[in-house]
Backbone as JSON Lines, residues from 0, in Angstrom:
{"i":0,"aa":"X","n":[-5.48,-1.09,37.19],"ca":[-5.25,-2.16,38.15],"c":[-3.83,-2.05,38.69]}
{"i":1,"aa":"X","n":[-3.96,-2.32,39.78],"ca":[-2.14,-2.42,40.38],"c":[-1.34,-3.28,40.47]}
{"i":2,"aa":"X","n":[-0.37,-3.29,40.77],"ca":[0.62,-4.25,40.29],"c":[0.5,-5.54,40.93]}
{"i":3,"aa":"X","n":[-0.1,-5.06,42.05],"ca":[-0.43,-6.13,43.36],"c":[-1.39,-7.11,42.79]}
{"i":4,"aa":"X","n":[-2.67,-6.12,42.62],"ca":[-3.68,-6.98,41.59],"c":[-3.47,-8.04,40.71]}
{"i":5,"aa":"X","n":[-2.89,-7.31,39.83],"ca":[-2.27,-8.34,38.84],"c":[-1.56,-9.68,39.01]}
{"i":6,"aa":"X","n":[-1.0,-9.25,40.4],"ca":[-0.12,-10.53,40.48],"c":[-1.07,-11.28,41.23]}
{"i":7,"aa":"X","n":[-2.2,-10.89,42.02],"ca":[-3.02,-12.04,42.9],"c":[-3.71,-12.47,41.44]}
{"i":8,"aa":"X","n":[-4.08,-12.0,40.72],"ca":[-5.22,-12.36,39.6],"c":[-4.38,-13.31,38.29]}
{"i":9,"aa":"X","n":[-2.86,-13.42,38.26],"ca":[-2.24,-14.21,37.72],"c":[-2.31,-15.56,38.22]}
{"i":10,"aa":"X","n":[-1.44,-15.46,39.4],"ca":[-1.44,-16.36,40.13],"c":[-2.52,-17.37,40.2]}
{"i":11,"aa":"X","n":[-4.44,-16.6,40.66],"ca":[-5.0,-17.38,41.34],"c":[-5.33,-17.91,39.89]}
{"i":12,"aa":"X","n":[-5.46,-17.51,38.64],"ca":[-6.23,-18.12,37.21],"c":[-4.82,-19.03,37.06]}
{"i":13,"aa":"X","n":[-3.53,-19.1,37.19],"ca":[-2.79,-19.78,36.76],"c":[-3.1,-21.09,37.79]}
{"i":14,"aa":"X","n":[-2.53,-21.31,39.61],"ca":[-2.87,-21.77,40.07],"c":[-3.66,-22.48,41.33]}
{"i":15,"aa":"X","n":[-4.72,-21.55,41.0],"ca":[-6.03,-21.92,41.77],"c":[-5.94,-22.56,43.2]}
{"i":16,"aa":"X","n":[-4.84,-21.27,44.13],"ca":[-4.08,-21.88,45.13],"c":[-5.14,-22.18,46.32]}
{"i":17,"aa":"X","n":[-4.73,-23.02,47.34],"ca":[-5.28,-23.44,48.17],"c":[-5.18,-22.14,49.11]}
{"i":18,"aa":"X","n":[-4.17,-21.06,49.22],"ca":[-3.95,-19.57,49.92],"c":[-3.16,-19.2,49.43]}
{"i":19,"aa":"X","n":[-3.85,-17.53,49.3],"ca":[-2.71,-17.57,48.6],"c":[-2.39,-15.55,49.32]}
{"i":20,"aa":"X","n":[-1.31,-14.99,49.56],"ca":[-1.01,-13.92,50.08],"c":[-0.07,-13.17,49.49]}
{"i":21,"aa":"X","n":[-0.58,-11.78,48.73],"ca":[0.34,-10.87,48.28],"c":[0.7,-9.7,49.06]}
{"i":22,"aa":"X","n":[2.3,-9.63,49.44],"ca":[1.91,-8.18,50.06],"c":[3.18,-7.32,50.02]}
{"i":23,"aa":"X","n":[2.54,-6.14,49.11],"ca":[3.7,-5.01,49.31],"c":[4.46,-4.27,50.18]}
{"i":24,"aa":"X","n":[5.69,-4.99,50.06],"ca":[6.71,-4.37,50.64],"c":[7.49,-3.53,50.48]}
{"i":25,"aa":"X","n":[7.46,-3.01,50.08],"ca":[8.52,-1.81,48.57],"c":[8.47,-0.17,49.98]}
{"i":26,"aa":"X","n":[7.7,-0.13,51.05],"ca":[7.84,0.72,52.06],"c":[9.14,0.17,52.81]}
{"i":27,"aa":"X","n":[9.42,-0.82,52.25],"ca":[10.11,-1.7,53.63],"c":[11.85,-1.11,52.77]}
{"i":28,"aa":"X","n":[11.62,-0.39,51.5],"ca":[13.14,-0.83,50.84],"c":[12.98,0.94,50.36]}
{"i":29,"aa":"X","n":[14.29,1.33,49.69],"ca":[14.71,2.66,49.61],"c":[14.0,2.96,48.07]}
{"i":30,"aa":"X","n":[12.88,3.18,47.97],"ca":[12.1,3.4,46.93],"c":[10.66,4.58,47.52]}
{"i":31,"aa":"X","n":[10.55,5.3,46.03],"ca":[9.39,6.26,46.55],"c":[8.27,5.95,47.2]}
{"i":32,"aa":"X","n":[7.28,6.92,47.66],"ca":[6.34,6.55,48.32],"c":[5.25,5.93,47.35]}
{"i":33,"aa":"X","n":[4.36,4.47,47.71],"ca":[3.7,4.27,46.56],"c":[3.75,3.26,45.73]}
{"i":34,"aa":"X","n":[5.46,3.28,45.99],"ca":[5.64,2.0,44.78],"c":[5.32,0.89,44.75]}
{"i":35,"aa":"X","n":[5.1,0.11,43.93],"ca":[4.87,-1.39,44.02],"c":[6.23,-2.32,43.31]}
{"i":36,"aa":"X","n":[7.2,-2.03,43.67],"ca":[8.47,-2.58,43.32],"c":[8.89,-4.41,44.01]}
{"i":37,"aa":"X","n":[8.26,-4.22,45.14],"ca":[9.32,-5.37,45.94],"c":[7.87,-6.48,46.87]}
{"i":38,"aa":"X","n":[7.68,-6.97,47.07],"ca":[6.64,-7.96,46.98],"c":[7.3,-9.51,48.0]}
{"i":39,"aa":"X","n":[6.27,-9.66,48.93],"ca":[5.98,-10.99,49.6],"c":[5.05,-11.76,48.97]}
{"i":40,"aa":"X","n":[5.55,-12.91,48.72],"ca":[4.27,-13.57,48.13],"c":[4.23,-15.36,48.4]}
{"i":41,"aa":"X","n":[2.97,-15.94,49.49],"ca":[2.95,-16.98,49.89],"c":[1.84,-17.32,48.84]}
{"i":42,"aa":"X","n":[2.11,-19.06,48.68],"ca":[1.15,-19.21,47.42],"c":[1.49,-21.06,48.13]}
{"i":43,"aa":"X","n":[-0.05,-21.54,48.34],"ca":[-0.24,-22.49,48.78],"c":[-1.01,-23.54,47.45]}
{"i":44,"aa":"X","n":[-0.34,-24.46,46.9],"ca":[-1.07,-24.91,45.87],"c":[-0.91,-26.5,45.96]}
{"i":45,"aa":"X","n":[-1.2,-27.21,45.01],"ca":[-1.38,-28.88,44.96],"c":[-0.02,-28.41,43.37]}
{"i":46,"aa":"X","n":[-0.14,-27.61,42.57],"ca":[0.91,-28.03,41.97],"c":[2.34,-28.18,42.38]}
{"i":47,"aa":"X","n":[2.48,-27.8,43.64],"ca":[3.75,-27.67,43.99],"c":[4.28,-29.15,44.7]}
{"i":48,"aa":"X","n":[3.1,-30.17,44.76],"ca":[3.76,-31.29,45.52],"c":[4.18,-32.28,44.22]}
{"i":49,"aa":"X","n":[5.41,-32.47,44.89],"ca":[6.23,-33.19,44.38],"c":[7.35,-32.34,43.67]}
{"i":50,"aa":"X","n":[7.15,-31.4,44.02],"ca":[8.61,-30.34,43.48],"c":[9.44,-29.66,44.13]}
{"i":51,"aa":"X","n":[10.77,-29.75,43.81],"ca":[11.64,-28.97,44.37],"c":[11.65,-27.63,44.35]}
{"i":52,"aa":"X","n":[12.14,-27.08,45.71],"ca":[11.67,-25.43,45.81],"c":[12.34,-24.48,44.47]}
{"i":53,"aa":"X","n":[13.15,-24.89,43.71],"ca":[13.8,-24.21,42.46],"c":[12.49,-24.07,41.44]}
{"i":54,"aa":"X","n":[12.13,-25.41,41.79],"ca":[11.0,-25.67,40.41],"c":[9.54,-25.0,41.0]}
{"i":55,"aa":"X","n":[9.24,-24.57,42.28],"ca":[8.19,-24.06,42.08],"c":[8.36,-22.78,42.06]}
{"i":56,"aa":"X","n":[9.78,-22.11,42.2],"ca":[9.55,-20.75,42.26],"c":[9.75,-20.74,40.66]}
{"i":57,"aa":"X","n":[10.18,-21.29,39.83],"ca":[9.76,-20.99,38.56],"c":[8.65,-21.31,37.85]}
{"i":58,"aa":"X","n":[7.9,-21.94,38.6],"ca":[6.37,-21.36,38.07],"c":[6.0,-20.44,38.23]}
{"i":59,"aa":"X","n":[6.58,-19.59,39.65],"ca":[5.39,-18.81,39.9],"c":[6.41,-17.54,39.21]}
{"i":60,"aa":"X","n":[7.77,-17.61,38.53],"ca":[8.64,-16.65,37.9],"c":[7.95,-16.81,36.13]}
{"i":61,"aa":"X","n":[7.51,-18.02,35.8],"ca":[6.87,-18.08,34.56],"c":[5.47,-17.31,34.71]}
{"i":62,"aa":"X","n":[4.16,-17.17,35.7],"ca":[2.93,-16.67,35.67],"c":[3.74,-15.12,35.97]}
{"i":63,"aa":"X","n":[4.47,-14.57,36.61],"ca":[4.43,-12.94,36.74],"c":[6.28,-12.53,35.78]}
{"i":64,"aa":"X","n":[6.63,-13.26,34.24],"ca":[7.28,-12.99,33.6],"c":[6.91,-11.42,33.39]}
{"i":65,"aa":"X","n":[5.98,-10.89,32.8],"ca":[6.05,-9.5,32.8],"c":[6.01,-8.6,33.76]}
{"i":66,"aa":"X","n":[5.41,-8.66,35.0],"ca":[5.81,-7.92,35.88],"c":[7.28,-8.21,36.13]}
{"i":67,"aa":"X","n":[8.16,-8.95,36.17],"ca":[9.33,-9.44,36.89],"c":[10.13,-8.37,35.27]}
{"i":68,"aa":"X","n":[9.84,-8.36,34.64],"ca":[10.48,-7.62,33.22],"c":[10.24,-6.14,33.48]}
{"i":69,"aa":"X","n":[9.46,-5.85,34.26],"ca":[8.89,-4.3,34.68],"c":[9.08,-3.64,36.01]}
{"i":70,"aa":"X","n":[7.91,-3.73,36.1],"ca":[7.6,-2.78,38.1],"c":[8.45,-3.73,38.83]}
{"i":71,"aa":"X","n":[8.41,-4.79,38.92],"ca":[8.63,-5.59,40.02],"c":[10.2,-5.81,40.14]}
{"i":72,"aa":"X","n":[10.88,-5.69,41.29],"ca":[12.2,-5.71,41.56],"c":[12.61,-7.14,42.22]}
{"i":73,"aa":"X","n":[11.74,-7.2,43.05],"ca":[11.64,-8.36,43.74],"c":[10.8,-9.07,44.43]}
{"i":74,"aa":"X","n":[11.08,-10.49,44.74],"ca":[9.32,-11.09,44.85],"c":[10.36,-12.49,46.52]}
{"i":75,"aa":"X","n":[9.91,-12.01,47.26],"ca":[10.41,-12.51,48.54],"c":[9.16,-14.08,48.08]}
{"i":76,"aa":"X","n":[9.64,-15.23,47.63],"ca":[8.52,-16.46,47.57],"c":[8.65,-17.59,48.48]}
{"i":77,"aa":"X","n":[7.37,-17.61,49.1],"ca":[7.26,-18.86,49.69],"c":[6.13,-19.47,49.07]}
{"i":78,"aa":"X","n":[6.96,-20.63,48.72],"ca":[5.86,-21.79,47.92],"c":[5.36,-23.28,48.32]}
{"i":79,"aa":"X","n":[4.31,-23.0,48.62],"ca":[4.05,-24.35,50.05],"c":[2.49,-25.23,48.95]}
{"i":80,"aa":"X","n":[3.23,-26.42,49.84],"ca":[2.12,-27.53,49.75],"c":[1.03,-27.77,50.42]}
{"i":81,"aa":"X","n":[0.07,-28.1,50.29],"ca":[-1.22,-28.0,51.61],"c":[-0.45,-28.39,52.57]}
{"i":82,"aa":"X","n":[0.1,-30.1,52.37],"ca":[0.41,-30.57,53.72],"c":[1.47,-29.54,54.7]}
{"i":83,"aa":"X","n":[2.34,-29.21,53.43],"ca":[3.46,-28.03,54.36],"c":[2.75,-26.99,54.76]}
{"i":84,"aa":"X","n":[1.64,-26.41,54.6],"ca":[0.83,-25.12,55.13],"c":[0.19,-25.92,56.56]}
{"i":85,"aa":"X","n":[-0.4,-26.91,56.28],"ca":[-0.88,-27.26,57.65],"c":[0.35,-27.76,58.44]}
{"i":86,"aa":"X","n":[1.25,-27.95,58.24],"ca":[2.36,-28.23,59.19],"c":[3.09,-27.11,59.8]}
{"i":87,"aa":"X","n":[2.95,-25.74,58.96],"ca":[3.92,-24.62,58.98],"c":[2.42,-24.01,59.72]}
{"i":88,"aa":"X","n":[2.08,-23.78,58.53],"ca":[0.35,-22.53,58.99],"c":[0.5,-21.0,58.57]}
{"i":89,"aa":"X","n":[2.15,-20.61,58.73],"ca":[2.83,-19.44,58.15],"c":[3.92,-19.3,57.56]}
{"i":90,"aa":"X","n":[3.96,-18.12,57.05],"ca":[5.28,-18.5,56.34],"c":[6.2,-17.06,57.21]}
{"i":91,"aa":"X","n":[7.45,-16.98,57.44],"ca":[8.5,-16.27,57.94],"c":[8.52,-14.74,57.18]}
{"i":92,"aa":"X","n":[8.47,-13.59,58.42],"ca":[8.59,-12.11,58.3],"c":[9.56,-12.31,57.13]}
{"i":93,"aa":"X","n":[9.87,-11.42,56.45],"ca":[10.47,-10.85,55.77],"c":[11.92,-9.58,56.73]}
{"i":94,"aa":"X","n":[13.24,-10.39,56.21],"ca":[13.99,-9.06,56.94],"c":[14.28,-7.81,56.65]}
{"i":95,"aa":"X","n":[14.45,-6.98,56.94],"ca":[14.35,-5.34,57.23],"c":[15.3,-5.28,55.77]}
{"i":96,"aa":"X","n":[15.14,-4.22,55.26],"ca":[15.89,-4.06,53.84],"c":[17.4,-3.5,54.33]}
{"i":97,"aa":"X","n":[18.7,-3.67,54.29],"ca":[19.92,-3.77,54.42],"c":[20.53,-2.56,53.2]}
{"i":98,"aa":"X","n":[20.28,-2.34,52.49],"ca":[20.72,-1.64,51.42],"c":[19.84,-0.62,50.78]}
{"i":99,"aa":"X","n":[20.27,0.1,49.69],"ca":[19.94,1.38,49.03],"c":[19.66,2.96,50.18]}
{"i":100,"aa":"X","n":[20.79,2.71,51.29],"ca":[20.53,3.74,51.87],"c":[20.0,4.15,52.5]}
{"i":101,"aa":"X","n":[18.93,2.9,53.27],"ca":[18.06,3.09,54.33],"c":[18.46,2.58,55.42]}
């Protein structure tokens, strides 16, 4: 299974998001061809209302603790509430990688 996998299949058994979007970016940053290092990840849930954006990205840093200990370098998170998904609808590109030589 890939790393990608894993993290949609964490996520959706942890929290059974209302949408939820993984997507590898690791082409976007100075790493081999292939890798699964660096990661977008929108995750639309009901646990997140009533929390501050610190506190939901550490849920979703508690469900992918072992990838974040491994493959994974970095995890670009947007963590939205239904109501904020229907107000937003998307969440913001990701910017061009700045460093490691590319």
């Amino acid at each position: 299974m890939s790393v990608e996998d894993d993290i949609i299949e964490k996520i959706q058994r942890a929290l059974n998001p209302v949408h939820l979007d993984v997507t590898n970016e690791s082409h976007m940053h100075n790493v081999p061809p292939g890798s699964e290092s660096h990661f977008k990840v929108v995750v639309v849930a009901d646990e997140f209302i009533g929390k501050m954006l610190v506190a939901r990205h550490r849920i979703i840093n508690k469900v992918l603790a072992e990838e974040l200990e491994g493959p994974v370098h970095a995890l670009a998170l947007h963590t939205i509430t239904p109501d904020e998904w229907s107000e937003k609808g998307a969440a913001p590109d990701s910017p061009p990688c700045l460093g490691g030589g590319k």
